[in-house]
Every structure is written in structure tokens, then in C-alpha cells.
NUKOLPA-670987 format. One line per 10 residues: number of its first residue (from 1); their letters; for each residue z, y, x of N, C-alpha, C, CB. Coordinates in pm, whole numbers, plus 32768, in hexadecimal, padded with zeros to 4 digits. Atoms other than C-alpha are relative to their C-alpha. Last residue first. Glycine has a CB too. Example, Ala and Ser with C-alpha at 12.3 -4.5 7.8 and 13.67 -1.06 7.14 Angstrom:
2	sa	7FFA/7F89/7FAE/82CA/7F96/8557/8049/806D/7FB3/7F72/802E/8029  8000/7F89/8059/830C/7E3E/84CE/8000/8078/805A/807D/8003/7F9D
// end
This chain:
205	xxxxxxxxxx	8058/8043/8063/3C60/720B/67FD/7FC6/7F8D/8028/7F9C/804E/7FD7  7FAC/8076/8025/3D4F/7298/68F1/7FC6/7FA1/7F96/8082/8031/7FCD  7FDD/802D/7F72/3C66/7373/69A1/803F/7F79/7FD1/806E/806C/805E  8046/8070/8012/3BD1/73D2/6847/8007/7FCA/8079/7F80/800D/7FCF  8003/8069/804D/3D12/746A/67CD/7F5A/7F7E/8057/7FE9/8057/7F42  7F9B/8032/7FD8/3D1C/759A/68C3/8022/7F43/7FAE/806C/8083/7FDC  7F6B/7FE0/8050/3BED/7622/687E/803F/7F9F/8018/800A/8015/7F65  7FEC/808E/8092/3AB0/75DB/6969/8094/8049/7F9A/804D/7F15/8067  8045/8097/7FFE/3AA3/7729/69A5/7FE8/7FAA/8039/7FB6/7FEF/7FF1  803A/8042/7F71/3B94/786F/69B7/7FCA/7F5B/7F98/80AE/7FE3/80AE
195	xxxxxxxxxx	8018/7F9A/7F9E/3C41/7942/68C3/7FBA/7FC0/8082/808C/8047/8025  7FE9/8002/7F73/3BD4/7899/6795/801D/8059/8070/7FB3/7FD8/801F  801C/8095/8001/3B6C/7986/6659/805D/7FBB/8091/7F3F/7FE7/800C  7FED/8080/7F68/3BFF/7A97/65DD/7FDC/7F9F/8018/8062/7FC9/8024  7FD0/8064/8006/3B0F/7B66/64BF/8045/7FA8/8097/7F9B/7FC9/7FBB  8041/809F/8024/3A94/7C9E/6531/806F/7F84/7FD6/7FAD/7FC2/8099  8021/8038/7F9E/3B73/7DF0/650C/7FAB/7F84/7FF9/8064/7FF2/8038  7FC7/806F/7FD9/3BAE/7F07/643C/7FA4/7FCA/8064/801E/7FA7/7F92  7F96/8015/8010/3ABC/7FF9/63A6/8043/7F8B/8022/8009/8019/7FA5  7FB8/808F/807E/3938/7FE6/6382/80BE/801A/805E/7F87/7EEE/802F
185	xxxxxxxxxx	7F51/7FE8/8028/38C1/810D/6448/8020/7FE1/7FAC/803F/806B/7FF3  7FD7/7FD7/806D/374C/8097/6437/8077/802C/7FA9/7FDE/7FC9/7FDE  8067/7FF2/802A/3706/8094/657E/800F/8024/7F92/7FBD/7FAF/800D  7FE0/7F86/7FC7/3863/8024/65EF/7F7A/809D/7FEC/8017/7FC7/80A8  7F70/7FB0/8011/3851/7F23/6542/8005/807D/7FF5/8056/7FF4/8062  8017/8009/809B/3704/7E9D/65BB/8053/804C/7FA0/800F/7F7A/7FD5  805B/7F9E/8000/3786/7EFF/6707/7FC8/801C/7F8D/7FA8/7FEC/8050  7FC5/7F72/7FEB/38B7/7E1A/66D3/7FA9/8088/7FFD/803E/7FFD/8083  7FC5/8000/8075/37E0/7CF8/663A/8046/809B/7FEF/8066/7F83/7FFD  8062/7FCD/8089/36EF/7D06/6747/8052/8018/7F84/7F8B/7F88/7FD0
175	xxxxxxxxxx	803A/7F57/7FEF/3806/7D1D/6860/7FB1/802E/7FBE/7FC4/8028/806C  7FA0/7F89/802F/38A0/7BE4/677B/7FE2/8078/8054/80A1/7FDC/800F  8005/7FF5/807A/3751/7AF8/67B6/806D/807E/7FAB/8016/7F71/7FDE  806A/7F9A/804B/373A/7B5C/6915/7FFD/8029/7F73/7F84/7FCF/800A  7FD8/7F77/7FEE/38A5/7AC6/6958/7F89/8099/7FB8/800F/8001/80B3  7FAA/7FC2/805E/384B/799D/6881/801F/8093/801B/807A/7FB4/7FFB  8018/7FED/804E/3716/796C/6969/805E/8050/7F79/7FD4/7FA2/8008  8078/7F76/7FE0/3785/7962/6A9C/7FF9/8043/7F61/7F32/7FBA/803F  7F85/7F91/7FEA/38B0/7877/6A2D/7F9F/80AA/800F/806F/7FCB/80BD  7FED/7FFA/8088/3771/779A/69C3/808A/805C/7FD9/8008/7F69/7FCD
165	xxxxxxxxxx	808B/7FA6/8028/36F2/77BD/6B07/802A/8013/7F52/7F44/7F92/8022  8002/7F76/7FF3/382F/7743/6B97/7FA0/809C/7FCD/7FFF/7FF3/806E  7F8D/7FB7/804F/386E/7645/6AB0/8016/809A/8069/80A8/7F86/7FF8  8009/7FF4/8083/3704/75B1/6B02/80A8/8080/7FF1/8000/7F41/7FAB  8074/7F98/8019/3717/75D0/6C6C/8009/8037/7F8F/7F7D/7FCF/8003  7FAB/7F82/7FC7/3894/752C/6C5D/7F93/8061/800D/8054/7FE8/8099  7F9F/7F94/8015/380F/7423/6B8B/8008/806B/802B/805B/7FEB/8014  7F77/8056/7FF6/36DD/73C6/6C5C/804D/804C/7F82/805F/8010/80AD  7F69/7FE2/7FF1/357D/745B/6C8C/8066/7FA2/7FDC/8021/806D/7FB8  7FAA/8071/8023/3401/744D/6CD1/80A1/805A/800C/7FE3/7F68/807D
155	xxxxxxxxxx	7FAA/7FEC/7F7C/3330/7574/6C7F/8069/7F64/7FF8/8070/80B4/7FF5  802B/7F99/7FA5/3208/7527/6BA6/804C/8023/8080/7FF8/806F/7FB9  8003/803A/7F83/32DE/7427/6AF6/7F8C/801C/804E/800F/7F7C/7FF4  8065/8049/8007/32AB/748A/69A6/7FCE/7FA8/8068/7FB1/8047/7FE4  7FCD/8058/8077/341A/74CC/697B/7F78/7FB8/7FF9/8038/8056/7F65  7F7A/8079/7FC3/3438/756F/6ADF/7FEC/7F8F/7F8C/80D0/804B/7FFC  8048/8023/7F9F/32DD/7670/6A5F/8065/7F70/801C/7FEE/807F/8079  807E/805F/8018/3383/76C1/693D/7F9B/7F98/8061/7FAA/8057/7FD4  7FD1/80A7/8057/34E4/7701/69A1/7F9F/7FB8/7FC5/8064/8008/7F7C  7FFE/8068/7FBB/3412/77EB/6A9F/806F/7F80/7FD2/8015/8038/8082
145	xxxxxxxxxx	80A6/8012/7FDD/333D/78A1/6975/8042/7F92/80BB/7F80/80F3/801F  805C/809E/8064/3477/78B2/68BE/7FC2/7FD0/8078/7F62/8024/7F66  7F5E/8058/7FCD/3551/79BD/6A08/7FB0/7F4A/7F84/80FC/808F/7F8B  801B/803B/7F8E/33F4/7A5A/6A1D/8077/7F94/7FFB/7FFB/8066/807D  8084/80AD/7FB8/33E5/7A85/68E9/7FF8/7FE8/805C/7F67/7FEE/8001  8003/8031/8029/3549/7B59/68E6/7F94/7F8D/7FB9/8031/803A/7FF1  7F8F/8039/7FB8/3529/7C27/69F9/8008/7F73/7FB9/808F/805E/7FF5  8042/803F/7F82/33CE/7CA2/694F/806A/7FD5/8030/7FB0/8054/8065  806C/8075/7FFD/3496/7CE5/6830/7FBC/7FB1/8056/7FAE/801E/7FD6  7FDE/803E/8025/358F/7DC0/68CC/7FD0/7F4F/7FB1/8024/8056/7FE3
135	xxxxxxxxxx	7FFC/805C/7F8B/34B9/7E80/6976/8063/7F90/7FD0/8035/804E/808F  80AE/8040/8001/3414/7EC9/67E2/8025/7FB6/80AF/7F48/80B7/7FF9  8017/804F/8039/35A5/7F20/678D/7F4C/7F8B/8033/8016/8057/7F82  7F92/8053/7FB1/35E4/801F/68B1/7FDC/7F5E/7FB5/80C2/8048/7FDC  7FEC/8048/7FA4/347A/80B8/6874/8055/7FC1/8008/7FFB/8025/804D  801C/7FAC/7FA3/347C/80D9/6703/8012/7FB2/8088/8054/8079/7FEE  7F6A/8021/7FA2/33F9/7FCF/6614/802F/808C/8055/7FDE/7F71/808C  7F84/7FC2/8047/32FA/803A/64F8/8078/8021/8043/802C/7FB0/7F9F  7FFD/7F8F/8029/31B1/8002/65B9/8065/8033/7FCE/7FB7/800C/7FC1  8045/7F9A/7F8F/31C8/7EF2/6699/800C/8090/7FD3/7F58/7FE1/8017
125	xxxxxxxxxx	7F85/7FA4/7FC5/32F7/7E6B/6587/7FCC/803C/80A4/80A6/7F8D/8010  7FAE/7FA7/8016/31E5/7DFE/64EC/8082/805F/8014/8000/7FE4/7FD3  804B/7F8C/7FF3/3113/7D3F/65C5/803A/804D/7FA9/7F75/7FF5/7FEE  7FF1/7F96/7F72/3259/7C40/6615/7FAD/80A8/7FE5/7F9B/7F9E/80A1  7FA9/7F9B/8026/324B/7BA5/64DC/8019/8066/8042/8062/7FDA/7FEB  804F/7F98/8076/30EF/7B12/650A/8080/8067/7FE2/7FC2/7F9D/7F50  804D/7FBA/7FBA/3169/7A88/6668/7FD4/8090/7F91/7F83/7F96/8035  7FC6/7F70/7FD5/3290/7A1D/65AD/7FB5/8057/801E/804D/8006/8063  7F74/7FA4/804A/31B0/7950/64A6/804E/807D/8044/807F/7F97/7FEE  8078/7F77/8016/30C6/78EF/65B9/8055/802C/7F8D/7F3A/7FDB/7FCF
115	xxxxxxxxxx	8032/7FAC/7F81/31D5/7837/6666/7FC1/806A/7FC7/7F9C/7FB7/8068  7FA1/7F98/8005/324C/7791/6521/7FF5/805E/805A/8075/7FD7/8008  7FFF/7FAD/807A/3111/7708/64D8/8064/8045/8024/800C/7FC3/7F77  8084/7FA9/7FFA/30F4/766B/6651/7FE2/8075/7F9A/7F8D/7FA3/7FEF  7FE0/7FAD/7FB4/323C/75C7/6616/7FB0/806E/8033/8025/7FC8/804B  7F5D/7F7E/8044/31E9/7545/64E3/8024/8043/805A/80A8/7FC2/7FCE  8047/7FA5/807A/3095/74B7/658A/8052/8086/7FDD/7FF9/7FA2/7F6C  8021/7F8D/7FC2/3188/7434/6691/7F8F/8059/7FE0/7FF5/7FE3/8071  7F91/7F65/7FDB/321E/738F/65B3/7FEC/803B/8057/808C/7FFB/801E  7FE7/7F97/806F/30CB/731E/6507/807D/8006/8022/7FE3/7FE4/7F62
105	xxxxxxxxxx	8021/7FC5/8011/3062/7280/665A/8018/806D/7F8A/7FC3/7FCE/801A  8079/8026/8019/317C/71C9/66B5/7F94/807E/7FE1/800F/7F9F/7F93  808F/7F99/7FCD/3273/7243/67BE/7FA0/7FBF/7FAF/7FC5/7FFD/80B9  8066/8009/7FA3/3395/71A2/6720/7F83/8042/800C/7FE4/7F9A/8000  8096/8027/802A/34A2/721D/664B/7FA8/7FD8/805B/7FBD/8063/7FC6  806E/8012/7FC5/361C/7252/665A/7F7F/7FB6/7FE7/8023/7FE2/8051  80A8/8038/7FF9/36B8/727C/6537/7FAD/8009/806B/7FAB/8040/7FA6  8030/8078/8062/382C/729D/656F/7F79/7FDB/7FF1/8024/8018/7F7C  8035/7FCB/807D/37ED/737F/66AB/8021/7F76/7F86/7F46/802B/801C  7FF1/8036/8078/3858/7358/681C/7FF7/8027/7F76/8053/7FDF/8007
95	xxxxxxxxxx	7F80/7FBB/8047/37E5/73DE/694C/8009/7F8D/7F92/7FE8/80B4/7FBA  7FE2/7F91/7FDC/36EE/7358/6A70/8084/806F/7FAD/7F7D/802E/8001  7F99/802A/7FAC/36C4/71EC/6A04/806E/80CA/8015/7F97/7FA4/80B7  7FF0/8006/7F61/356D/720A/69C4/808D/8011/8058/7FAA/806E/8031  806C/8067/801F/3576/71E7/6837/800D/7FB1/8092/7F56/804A/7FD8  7F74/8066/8000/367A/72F8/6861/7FE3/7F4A/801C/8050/8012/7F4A  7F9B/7FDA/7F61/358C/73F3/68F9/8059/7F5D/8011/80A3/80B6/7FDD  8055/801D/7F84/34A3/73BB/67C7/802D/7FD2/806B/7FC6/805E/802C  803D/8097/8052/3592/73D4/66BA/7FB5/7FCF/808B/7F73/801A/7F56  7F7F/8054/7FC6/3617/7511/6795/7FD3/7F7D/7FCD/80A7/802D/7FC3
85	xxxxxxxxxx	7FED/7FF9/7F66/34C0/75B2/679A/8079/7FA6/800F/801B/80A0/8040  8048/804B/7FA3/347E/7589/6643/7FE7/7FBD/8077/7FD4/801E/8006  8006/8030/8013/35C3/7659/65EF/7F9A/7F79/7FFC/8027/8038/7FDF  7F80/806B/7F99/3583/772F/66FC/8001/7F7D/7F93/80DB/805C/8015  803C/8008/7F8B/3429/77A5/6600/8074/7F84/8071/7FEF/80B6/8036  805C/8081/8004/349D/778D/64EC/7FE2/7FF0/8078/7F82/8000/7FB0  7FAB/807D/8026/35C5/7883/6543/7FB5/7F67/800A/8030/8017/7F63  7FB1/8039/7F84/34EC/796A/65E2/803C/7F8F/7FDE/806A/8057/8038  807B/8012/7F94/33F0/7991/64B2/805F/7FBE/8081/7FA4/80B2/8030  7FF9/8061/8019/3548/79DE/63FD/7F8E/7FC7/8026/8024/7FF7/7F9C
75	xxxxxxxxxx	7F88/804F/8010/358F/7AEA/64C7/7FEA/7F78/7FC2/8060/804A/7FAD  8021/8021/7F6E/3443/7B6C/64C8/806A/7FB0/8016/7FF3/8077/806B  805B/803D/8020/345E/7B88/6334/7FF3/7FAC/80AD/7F86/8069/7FB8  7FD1/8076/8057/35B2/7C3A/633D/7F7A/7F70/7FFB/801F/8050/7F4E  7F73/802D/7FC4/3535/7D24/6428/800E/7F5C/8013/807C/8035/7F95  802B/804B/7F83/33F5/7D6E/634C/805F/7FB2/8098/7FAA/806B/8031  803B/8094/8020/34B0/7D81/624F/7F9A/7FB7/8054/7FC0/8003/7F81  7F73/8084/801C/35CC/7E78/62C7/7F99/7F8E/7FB8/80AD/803E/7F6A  7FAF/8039/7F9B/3491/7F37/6327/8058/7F92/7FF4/8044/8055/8027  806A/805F/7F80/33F1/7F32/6212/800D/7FFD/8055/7F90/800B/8025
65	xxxxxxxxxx	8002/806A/804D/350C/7FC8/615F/7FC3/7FA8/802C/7FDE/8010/7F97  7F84/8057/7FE5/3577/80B8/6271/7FC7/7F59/7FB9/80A4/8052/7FA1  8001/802A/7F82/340D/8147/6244/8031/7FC1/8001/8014/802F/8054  8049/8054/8019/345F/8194/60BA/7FAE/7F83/8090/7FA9/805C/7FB2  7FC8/8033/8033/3580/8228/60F8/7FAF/7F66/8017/8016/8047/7F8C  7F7E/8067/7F76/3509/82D2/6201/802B/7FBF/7FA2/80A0/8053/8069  805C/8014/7F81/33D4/8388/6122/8067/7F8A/8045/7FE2/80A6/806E  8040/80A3/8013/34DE/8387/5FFD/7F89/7FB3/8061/7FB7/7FFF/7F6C  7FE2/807D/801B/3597/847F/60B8/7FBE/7F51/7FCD/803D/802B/7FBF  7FD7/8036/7FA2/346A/8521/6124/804D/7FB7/801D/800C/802C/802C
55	xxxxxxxxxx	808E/8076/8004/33EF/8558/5FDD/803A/7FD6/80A4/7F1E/805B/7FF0  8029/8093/8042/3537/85E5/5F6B/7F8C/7FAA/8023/7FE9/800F/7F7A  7FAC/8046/7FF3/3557/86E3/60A4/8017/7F77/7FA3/8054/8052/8001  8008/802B/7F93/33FF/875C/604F/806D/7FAF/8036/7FE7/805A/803F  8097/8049/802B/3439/8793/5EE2/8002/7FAD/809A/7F53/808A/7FDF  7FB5/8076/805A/3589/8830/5F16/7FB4/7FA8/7FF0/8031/801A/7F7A  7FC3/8029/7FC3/34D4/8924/5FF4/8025/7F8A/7FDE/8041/8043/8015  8056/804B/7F9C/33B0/896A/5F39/8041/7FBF/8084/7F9A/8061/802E  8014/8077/8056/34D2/89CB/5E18/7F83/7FB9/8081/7FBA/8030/7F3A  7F9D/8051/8043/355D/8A97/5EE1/7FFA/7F8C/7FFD/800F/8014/7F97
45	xxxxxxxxxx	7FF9/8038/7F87/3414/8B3C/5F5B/8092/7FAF/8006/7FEC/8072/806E  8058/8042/7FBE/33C0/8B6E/5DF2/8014/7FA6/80B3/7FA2/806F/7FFB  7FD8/80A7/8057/3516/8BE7/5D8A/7FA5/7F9A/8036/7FE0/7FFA/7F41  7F62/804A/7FBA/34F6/8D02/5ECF/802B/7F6A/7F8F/80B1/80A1/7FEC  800D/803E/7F69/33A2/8D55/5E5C/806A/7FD8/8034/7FD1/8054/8063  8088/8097/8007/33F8/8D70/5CED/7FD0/7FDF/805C/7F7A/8008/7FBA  7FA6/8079/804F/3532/8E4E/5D1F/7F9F/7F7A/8000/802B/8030/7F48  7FC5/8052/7FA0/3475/8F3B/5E1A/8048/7F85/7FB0/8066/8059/805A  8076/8045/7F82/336B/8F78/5D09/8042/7FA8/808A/7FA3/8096/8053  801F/8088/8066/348A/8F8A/5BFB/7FC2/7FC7/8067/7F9B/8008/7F67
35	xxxxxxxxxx	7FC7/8084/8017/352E/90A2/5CE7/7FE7/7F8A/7FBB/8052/800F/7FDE  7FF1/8011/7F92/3408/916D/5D3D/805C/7F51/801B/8044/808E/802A  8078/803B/7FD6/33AA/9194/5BEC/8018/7FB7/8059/7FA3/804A/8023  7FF7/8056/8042/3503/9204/5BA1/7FAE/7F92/8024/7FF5/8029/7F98  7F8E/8052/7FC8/34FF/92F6/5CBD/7FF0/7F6C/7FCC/8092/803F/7FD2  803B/8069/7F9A/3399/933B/5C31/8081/7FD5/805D/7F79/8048/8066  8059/8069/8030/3442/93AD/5AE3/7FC7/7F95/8073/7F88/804A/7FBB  7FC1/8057/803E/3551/9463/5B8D/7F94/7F8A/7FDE/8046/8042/7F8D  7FC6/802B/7F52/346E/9533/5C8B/806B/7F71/7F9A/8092/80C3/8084  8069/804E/7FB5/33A1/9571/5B13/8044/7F93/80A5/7F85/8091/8032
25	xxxxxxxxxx	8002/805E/8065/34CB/95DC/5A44/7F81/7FA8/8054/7FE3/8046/7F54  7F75/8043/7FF5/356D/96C1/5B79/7FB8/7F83/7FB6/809B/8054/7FAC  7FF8/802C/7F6C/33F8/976B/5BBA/8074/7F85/7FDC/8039/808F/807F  806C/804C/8004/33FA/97BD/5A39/8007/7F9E/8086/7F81/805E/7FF5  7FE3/806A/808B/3550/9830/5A31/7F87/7FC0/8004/801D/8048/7F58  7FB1/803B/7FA9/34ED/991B/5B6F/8034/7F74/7FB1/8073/8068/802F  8041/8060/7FBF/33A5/9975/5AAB/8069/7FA4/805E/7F8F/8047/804F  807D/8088/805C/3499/99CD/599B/7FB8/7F89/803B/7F71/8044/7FCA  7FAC/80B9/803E/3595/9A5D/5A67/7FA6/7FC0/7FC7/8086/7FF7/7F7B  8003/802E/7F5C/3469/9B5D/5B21/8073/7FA8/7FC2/8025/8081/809F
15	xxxxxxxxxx	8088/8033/7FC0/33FF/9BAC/59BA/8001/7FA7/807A/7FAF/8074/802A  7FF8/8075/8069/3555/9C16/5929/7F5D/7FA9/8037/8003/804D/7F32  7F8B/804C/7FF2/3593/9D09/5A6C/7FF1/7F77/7FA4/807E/805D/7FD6  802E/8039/7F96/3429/9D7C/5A34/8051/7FA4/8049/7FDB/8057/8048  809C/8061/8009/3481/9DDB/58F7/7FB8/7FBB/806A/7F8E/8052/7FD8  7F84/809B/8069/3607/9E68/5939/7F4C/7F9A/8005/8065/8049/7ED5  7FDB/8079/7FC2/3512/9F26/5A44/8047/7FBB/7FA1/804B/800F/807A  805A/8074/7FA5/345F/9FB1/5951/8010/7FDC/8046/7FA8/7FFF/802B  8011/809B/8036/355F/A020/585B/7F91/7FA4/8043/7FDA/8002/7F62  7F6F/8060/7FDE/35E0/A172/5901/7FD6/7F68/7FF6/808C/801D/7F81
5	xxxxx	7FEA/800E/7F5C/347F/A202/58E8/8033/7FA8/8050/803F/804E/802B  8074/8020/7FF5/3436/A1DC/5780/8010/7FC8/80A0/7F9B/8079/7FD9  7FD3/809C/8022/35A3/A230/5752/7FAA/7FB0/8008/8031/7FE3/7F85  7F48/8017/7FA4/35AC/A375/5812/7FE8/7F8E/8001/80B1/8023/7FB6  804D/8017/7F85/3441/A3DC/573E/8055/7FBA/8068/7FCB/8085/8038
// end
């Protein structure tokens, strides 16, 4: 009867580890749980990271690109452009050019094409440019648009008009270049040109 007695707590003792062993194998299991679930939300947002930072690189990459071509495109829009303008200019005395040309109607056709050329190059860098670069532009047609006017003889002028407007101009032309630059943190520096205009050779010429 002693031992009947004696042995029911050992039984209740082996009962209350059991469910405590049970409790332990379950709090473990959903630890586990716990941890895969946090493992796969933390890879996920990782990985939605890495994702996002790659698309954004190539986002700017891909910007820059059309940028640096739209640039590059306005730029050479400008070029045609003076270059017309000086043919023109030279025709009239006002600067000098190996080919000077006369005011006929198909060069000032060509000069008319090249106009709308920049004009057309211009509407892209409305939208892509930032401010320092886009006041930069505007600095820089205005500085054409009065070597155009002198060359068509809209405004009258001389040498010293001309080479000052055309000093205008170079300066505008390298604050677009620098901003441009500086825009697309391109490295180094512009090309040197002249430090002042007429150049030193065509005095003595």
C-alpha cells in the first residue's frame, strides 16, 4: 500500500517533464519557424534592395547617355551654325575666314537650316539639362543669335563689333561646356583653346 502511494508523485513528476519536454520541442520548433520566416523576409528585402539600387543605376546611366548626346548634338548645331555666320561676316569685311561667302539666297538658306537645327537641339536639353547648364544655354544663343543677326546685317558692324561678339560668344561657348561637364561629372578639364581673340598670328597676316 506504501509503494502505491510513494509512486504517485514520481508519476506526476514524469508527466510534468514530459509536458515540459513537449512545451521545449514545440517553443523550439516555432523558434525555428520563426527563424526561416525572419530569414526570408530579411533576403527578400535584400534582394528588393539590390534590385532597386541596380535599376537606378542603370536609370542614370542610361539618362547620362542621352544626355552626353544631346550635349554633344547641341554643340555641334552651334558649331554650324557660327561657322555660317563667320563665312557670312567675312564676305562683309567684318572678320576673316578662308571661305568667305556671299549673302546669296541658298547661303542663307544654309544658314537658315542650321538655325533650326540648334533651335531643334536646344528642346532637349529643356527637359534633361539642369538649371546651371539650361542658364547656360540661353547665355549661349543669345551670344549665336547676335553673330547671326551682324552676319545678316540686321545689326550693322565692324571688326572690333564682330570680334567682340564673337569673344562673347567663345566665353559662353566654354561656360556650356564646363556646366555640361560638370553635369555629368566627366573628369578633367576642356580642351585649351586661344586665350583671347583675334589670335596672335592673324595681326601679322
Amino acid at each position: 500500500m506504501s509503494d502505491v502511494v510513494t509512486s504517485q508523485p514520481d508519476v506526476g513528476r514524469r508527466r510534468a517533464l514530459s509536458v515540459f519536454g513537449q512545451g521545449v520541442i514545440v517553443v523550439n520548433q516555432l523558434s525555428a519557424l520563426i527563424g526561416v520566416a525572419l530569414g526570408a523576409v530579411l533576403s527578400y528585402l535584400v534582394g528588393m534592395l539590390n534590385e532597386r539600387t541596380r535599376w537606378r543605376r542603370e536609370q542614370g546611366a542610361r539618362w547620362d547617355g542621352l544626355l552626353l548626346q544631346a550635349y554633344s548634338d547641341y554643340g555641334q548645331a552651334i558649331k554650324e551654325c557660327v561657322v555660317a555666320y563667320q563665312r557670312l561676316a567675312a564676305h562683309q569685311g567684318m572678320t576673316e575666314d578662308p571661305t568667305p561667302i556671299e549673302p546669296t539666297d541658298d547661303a542663307l538658306d544654309q544658314a537658315a537650316k542650321a538655325e533650326a537645327r540648334r533651335a531643334a537641339m536646344t528642346e532637349p536639353l529643356r527637359l534633361l539639362a539642369d538649371p546651371a547648364t539650361a542658364a547656360a544655354v540661353r547665355k549661349l544663343n543669345e551670344a549665336v543669335w547676335h553673330l547671326e543677326w551682324m552676319a545678316r546685317g540686321r545689326l550693322t558692324g565692324e571688326a572690333a563689333t564682330w570680334d567682340h561678339a564673337y569673344s562673347t560668344y567663345r566665353a559662353a561657348r566654354q561656360s556650356f561646356y564646363d556646366k555640361a561637364r560638370a553635369s555629368l561629372q566627366v573628369p578633367g578639364g576642356a580642351i585649351a583653346e586661344h586665350t583671347s581673340w583675334p589670335p596672335s598670328w592673324r595681326a601679322s597676316a
